[in-house]
LOROLO-362852 format. One line per 8 residues: number of its first residue (from 1); for each residue x, y negated, z of N, C-alpha, C. Coordinates in steps of 0.1 Angstrom, whole numbers, plus 2048, in hexadecimal, padded with zeros to 3 digits. Layout:
NUM) X,Y,Z,X,Y,Z,X,Y,Z; ...
END
This chain:
1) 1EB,90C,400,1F5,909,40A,203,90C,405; 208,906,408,21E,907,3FF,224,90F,40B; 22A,90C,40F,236,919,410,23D,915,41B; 23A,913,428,23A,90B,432,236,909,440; 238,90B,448,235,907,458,242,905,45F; 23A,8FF,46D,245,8F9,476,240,900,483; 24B,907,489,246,90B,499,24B,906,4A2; 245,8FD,4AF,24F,8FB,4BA,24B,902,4C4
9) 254,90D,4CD,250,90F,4D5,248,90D,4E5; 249,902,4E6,245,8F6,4F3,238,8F3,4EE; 22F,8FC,4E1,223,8F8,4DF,21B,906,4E3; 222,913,4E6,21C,91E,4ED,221,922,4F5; 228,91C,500,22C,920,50B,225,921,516; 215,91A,515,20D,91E,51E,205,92A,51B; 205,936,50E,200,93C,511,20D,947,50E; 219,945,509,21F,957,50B,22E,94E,50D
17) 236,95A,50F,243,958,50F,24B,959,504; 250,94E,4FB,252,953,4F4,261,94D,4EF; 26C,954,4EB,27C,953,4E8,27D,94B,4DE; 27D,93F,4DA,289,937,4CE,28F,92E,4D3; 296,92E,4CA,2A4,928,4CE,29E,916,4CC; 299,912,4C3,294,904,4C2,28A,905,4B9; 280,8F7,4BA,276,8F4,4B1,27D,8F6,49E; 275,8FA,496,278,8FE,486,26F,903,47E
25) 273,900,46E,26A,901,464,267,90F,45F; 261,915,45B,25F,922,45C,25D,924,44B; 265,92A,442,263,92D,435,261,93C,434; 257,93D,424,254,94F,421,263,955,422; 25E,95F,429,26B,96D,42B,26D,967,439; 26C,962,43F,274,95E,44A,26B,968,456; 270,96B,464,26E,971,470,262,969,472; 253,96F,475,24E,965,47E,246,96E,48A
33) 23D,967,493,238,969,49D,22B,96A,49A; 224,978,49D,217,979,498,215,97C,4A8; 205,979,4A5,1FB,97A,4B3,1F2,98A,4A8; 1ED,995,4B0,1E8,9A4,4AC,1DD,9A8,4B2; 1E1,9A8,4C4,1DF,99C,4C8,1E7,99C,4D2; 1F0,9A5,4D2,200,9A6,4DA,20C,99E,4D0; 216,99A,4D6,21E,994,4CF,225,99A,4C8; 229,994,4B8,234,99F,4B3,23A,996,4A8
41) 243,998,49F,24F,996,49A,24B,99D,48A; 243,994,481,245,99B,473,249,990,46C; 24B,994,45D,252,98B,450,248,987,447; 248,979,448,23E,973,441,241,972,42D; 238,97D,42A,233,97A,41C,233,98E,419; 22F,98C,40C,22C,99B,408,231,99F,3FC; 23A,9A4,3F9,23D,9A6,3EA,236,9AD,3DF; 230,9A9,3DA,226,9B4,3CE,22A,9AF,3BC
49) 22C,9BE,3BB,231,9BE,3A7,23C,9AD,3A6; 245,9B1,3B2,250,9A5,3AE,24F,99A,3B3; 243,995,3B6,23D,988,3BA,23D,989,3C8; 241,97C,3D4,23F,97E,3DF,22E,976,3E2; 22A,978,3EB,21E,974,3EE,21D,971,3FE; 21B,963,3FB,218,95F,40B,20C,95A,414; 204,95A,406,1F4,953,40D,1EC,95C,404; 1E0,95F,40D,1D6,964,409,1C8,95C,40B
57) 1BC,95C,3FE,1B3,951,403,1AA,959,40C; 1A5,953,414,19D,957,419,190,95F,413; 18B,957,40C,17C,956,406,17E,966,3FF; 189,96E,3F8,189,976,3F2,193,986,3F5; 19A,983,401,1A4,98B,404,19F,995,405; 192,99A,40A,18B,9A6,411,18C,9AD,401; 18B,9AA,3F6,185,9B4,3EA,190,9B0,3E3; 19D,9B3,3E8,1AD,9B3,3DE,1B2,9BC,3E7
65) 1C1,9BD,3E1,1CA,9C5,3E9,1CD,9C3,3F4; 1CA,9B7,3FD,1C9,9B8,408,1BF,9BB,414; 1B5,9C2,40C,1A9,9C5,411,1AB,9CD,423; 1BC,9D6,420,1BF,9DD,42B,1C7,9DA,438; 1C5,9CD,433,1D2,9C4,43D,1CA,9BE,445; 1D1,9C1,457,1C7,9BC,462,1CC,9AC,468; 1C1,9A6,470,1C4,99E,470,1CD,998,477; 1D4,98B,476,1DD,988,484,1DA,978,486
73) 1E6,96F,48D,1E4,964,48E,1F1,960,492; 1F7,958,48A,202,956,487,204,949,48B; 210,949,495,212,939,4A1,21D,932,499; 213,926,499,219,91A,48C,213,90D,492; 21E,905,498,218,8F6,4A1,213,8ED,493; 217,8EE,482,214,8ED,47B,21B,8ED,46D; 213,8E9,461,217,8EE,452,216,8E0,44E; 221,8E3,43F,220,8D9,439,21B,8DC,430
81) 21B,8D0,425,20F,8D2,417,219,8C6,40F; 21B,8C8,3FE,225,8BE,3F6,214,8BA,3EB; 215,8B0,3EC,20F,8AC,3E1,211,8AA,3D4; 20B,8A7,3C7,20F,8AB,3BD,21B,8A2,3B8; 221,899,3BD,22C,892,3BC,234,894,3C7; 234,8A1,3CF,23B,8A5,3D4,241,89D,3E1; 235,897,3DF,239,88F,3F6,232,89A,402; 23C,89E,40B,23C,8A5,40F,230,8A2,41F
89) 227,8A4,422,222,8A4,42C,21E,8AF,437; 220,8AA,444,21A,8B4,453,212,8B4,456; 20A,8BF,456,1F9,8BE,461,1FE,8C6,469; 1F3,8BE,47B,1F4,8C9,481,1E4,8C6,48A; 1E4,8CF,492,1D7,8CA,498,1D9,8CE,4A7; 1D3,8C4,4B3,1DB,8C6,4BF,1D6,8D2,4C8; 1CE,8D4,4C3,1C7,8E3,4C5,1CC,8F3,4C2; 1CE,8F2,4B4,1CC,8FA,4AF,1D6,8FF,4A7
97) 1DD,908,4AE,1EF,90B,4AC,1EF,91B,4A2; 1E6,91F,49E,1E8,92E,496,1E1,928,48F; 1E8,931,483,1E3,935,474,1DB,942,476; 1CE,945,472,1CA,952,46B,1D2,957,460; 1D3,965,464,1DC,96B,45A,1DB,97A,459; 1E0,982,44F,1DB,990,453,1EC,994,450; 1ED,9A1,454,1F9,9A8,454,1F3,9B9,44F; 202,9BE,44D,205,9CD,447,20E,9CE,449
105) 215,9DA,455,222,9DD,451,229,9D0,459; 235,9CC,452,23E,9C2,458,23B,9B5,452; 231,9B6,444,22E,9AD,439,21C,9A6,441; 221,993,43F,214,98B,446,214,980,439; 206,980,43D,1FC,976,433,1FB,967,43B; 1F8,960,434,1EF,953,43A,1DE,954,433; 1D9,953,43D,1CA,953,430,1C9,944,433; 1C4,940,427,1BD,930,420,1B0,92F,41F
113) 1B0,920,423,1A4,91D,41C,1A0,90F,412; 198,90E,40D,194,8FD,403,199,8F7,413; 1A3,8EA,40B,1A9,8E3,413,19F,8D3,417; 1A0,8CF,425,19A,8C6,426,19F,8BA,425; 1A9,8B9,41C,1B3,8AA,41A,1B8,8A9,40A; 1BA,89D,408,1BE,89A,3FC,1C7,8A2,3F6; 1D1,8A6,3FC,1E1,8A9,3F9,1E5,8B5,3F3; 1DC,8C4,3F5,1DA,8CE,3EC,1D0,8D1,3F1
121) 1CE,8DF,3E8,1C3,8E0,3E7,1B8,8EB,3F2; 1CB,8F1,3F4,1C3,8FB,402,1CB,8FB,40C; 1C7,901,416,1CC,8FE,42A,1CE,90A,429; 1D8,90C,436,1D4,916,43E,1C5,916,447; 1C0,923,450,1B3,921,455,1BA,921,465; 1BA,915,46C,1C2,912,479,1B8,917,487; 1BA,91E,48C,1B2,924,49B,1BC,91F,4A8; 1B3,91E,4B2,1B9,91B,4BA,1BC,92A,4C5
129) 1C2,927,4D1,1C4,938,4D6,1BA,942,4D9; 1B1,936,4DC,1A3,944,4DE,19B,949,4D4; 199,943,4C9,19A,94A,4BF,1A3,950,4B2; 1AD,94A,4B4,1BC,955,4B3,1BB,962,4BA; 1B4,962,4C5,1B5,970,4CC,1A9,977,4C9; 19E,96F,4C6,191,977,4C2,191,97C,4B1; 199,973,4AA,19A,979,4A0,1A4,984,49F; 1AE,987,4A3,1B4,990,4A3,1AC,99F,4A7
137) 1A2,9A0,4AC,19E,9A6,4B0,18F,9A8,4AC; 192,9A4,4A1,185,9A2,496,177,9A4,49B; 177,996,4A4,170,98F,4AB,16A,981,4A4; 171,97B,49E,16B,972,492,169,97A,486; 15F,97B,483,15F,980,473,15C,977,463; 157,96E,46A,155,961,45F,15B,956,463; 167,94F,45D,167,942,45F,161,936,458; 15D,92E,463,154,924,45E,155,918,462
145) 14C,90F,461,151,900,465,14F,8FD,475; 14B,905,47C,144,907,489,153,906,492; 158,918,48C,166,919,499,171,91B,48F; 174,918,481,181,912,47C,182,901,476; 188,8FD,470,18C,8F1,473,186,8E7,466; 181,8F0,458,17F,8EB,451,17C,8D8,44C; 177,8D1,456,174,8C3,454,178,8BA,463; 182,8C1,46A,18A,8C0,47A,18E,8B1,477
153) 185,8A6,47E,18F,897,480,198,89B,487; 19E,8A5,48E,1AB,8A4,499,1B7,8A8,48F; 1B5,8AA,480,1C1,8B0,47C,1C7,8A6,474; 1D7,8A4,47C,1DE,89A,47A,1EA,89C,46E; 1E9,88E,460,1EF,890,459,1FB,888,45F; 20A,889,456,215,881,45A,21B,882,44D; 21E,878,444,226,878,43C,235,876,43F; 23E,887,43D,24C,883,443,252,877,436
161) 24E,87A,42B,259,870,422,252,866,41B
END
């Protein structure tokens, strides 16, 4: 997944109250909106030995240094993805408005997975609010093709350029 999301707020206003000033693109380091499974305010990416780090894969996070970081679910109406000629594309799915993600501290992850589209090669893992709130609460413990999105016909590409 690249380095990227878009949040509008008029896409969770039926389930919390929540302050921005307008719809916008969300880059690493920037303020975001995690679900814990109360609302809160941390900074997307992690710095380690120099390097910033903003995604974690799923398949292997549990047995790395992030082994200690809990989960969250991070409200994103949707991400983009650049292909290797660098055309820039939006998915979103009309469901399913959080990213899985784990946090530490003020510092948040995106967890990934093998992507289900041409364009790269990994996603974010997209939940919708009830299981945004079950996962948080480490109530999902496997994601799978069942209740994450992995092979989802609802998930809509848009080529902006």
């Amino acid at each position: 997944m690249c380095g990227r999301f878009y949040i509008n707020p008029q896409d969770f206003i039926d389930n919390f109250k929540i302050t921005l000033k307008a719809a916008h693109d969300v880059f690493p380091q920037d303020k975001i909106i995690i679900l814990t499974p109360k609302l809160e305010t941390k900074t997307w990416g992690y710095h380690y030995h120099e390097r910033l780090l903003i995604n974690a894969r799923y398949e292997s996070y549990k047995n790395s240094i992030f082994a200690k970081f809990q989960p969250c679910a991070i409200l994103a109406s949707g991400y983009y993805e650049w292909n290797q000629i660098k055309e820039k594309y939006y998915f979103y799915h009309e469901r399913k408005k959080y990213l899985a993600g784990i946090y530490q501290g003020d510092d948040v992850l995106i967890l990934t997975q093998p992507a289900n589209n041409h364009i790269h090669p990994r996603m974010p893992i997209l939940l919708t609010y009830q299981q945004a709130m079950a996962y948080c609460q480490n109530k999902i413990l496997q994601f799978d093709n069942e209740n994450i999105m992995m092979d989802d016909p609802k998930i809509k590409q848009l080529s902006l350029f």
